[in-house]
Every structure is written in C-alpha cells, then in structure tokens.
C-alpha positions in Angstrom: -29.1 -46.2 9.9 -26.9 -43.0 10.8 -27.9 -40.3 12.6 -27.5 -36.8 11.6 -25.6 -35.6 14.5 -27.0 -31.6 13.7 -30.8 -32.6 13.6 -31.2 -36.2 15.4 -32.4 -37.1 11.7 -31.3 -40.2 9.7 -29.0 -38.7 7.5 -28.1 -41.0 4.1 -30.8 -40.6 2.1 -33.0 -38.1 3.7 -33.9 -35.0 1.6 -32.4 -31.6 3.5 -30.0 -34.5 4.9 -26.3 -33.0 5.7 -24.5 -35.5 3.5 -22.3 -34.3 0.8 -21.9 -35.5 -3.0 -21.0 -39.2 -2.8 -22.7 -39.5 1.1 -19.8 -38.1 2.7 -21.1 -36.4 5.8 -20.4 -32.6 6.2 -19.8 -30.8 9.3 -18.6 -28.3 11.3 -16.3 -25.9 9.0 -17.3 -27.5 5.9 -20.8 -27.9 6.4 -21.5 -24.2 7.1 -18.9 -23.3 4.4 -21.2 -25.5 1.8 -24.8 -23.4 3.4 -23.3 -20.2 3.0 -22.3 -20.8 -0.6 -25.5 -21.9 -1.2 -27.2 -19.1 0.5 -25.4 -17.2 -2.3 -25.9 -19.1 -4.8 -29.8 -18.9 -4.3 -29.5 -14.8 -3.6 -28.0 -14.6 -7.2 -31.0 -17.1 -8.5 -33.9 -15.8 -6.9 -33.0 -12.5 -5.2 -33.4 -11.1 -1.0 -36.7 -12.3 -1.7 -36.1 -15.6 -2.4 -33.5 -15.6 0.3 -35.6 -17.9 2.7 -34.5 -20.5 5.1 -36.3 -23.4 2.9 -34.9 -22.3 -0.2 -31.6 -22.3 1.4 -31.4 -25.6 3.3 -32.9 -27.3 0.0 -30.3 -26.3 -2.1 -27.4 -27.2 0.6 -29.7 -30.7 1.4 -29.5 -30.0 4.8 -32.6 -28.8 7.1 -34.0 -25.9 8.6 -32.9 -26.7 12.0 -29.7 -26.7 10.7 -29.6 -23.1 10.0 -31.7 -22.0 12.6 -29.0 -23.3 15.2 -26.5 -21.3 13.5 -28.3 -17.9 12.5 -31.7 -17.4 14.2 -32.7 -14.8 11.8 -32.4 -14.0 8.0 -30.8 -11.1 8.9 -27.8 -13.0 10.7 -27.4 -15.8 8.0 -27.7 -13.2 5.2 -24.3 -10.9 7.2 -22.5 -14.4 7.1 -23.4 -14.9 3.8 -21.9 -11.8 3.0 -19.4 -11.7 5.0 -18.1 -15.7 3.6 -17.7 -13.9 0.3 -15.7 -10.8 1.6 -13.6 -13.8 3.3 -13.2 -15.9 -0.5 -12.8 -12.8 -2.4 -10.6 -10.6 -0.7 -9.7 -7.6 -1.6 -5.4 -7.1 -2.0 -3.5 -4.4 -2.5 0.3 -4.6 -1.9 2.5 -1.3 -0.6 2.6 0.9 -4.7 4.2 3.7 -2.8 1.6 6.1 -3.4 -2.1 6.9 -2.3 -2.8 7.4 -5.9 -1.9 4.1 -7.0 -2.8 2.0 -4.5 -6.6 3.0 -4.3 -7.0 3.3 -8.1 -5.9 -0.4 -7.8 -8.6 -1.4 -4.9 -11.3 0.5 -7.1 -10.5 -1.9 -10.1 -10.5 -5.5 -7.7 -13.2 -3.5 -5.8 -15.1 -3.4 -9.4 -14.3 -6.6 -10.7 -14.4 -8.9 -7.8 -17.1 -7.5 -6.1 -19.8 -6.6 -9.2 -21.9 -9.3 -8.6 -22.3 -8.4 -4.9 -23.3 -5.3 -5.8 -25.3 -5.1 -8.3 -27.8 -7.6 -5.7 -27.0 -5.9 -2.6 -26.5 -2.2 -4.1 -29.9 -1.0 -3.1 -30.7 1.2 -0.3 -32.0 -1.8 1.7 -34.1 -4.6 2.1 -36.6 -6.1 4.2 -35.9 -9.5 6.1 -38.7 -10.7 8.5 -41.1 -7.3 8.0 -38.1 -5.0 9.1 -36.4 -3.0 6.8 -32.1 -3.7 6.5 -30.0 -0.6 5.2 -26.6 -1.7 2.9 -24.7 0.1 5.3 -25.8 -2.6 8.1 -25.5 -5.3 6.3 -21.6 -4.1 5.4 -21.2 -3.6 8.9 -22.7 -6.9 9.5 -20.4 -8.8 7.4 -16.9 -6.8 7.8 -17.7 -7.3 11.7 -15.1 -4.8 12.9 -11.7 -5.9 10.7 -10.1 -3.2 9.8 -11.0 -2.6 5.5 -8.3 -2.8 2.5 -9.3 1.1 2.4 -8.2 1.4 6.5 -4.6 0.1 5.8 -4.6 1.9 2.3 -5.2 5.4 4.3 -2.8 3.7 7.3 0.4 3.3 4.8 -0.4 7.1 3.3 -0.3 8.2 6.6 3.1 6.6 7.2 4.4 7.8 4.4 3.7 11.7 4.6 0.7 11.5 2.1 -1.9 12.3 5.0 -1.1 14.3 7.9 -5.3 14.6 8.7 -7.8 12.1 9.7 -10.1 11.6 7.0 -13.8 11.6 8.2 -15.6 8.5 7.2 -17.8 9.7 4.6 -15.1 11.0 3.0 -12.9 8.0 3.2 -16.1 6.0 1.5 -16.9 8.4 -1.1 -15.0 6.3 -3.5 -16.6 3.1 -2.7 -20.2 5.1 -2.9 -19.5 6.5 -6.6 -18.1 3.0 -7.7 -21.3 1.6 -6.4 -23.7 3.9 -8.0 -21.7 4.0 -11.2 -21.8 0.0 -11.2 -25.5 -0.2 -10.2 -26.5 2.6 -13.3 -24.6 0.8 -15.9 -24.7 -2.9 -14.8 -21.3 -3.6 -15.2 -17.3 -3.2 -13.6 -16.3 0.3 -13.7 -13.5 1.0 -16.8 -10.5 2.8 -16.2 -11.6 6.3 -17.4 -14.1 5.9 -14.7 -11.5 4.7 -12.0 -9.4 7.5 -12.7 -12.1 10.3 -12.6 -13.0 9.0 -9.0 -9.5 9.5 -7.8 -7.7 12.2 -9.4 -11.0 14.8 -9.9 -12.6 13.7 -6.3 -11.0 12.1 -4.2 -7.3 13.4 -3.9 -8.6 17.1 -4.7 -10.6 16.6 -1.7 -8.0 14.9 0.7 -5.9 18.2 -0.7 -8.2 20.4 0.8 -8.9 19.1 4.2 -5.1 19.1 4.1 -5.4 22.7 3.7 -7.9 23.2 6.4 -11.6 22.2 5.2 -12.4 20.3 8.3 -11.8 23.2 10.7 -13.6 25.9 7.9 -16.3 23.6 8.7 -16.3 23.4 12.2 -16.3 27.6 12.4 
C-alpha cells in the first residue's frame, strides 16, 4: 500500500490522507495550495474560532502533522492563509495618470475583491492559542514586506509631481481604515458616493495640506 510521503501514513484511503479527488496524490505546491484554501474555506464556515488545526486538515483530508510541519502555530497558518488570498486576489491598478483616479480605482477592487476578507478579519483582533492577534499583525503577517498596490500608487504620484512629501503611514492607510469600517457597519462593498467621499473630502484635502506644511506645524 503507498505511503504518504508527508506523514509515514498509508495514504489511499485513509481519512486526513493527502490524496486528491480521484486518488491523485498532492504535494508540495499543490498540496499546501489545496490546505490553505481550505483553511479559508472553514474561516468563512465557522469563523477564527473554528479555525483549528482538526477542522482544517479534515476538510483538506490531510492530517495534522501535515500542517504542523508547515506552520507550527495557528497564528502562522492563519498569515498564510491570508496572505494565499492577497496572492489569488490581487489587487491591480494600471498607471490613470492621476492620484485621484488611481486610488479611487484600488478603493472600488479593494471593496469588491476583498469584502469577504473583511467583513471576517475586520475586527480589532483575535485570539489564537490564549494570545490575543491585532488586524494590523495579521496584515503584516500576510503582506510579509512586498511593497502594497497603495506603495506604488503613492510611488507613481511622486514621479509625476502630485507629491513632493512623504506621507506618514497613518495617513497613507486612512483610506483603507474608512473603507473598512464603512464595509464592516453596513456589511457590504462600498458604492461610489462612498468611494468618492473618502478621496476628494479626506484624503487629497489632507495630502494638500501636508503639502502646505502640516507635518512641520506639527512637529513645532
């Protein structure tokens, strides 16, 4: 009988076993691929607290050793979860020519692509083996240090004239953080009136004013 080469198990029939639809045998790439999406899958279903590592090898028919070889902790297979759905979802906006444009247009795939994963994750944090997890550490978690659609966004303004400042970060995410708590009050995508509100009443007035000096009024 085969041997799972993953747990030292017989494979074929065994429940948890690695074998695909049809008894093809997953691995590598495609096996972790097919654990993560059901990791998902069973966060949608059941929530962060049904996000355990025998709910999760049972719906990928693999086993806990499985996982456990690959991310130690629920904390570490939750970021990859996350982060395999930043990675089939990406977020794309070509060169519009202008600031204005361009992030009113990641605010709408930001909204639609991304709902779901917010309206699960959009809470202040959870707790994953008795320790509490913020939102902003599990982002940082799953982007794990590539540069954001909002980085090259603010990059190409800068080429183009639009921003001669650096933006601090919290101002750079204020966007993202209205979007999200918008999103998580009404339960669905943000509409357009909403989009443009966020960047032509908060946003741009307030990259106009650090233009203008804000950041050093601040610092005096």
């Amino acid at each position: 009988m085969p041997t799972d080469s993953a747990t030292g198990q017989s494979g074929t029939n065994r429940p948890g076993g690695t074998n695909g639809p049809g008894g093809r045998r997953r691995r590598g790439a495609v096996l972790e691929a097919a654990i993560l999406d059901a990791a998902w899958d069973q966060i949608r279903e059941a929530g962060v607290a049904g996000f355990t590592f025998d709910a999760v090898a049972s719906r990928a028919r693999t086993s806990k050793p499985v996982l456990y070889r690959r991310w130690p902790s629920r904390k570490e297979l939750l970021a990859a979860t996350l982060h395999r759905q930043l990675v089939v979802n990406p977020l794309v906006v070509p060169d519009l020519g202008s600031l204005r444009d361009e992030l009113a247009r990641l605010l709408r795939e930001d909204s639609e692509k991304r709902f779901q994963f917010i309206g699960v994750f959009g809470s202040l944090g959870v707790v994953l083996d008795g320790s509490s997890v913020s939102f902003a550490e599990l982002r940082r978690l799953a982007i794990g240090g590539s540069q954001s659609t909002m980085d090259a966004i603010l990059v190409r303004a800068r080429e183009r004239g639009e921003i001669t400042v650096d933006l601090p970060e919290r101002v750079a995410g204020l966007p993202f953080e209205m979007l999200r708590g918008q999103v998580l009050m009404t339960q669905k995508p943000l509409d357009e009136e909403s989009i443009g509100s966020i960047v032509d009443e908060v946003f741009l007035p307030l990259v106009r004013a650090y233009e203008h000096g804000l950041d050093a009024a601040n610092e005096g």
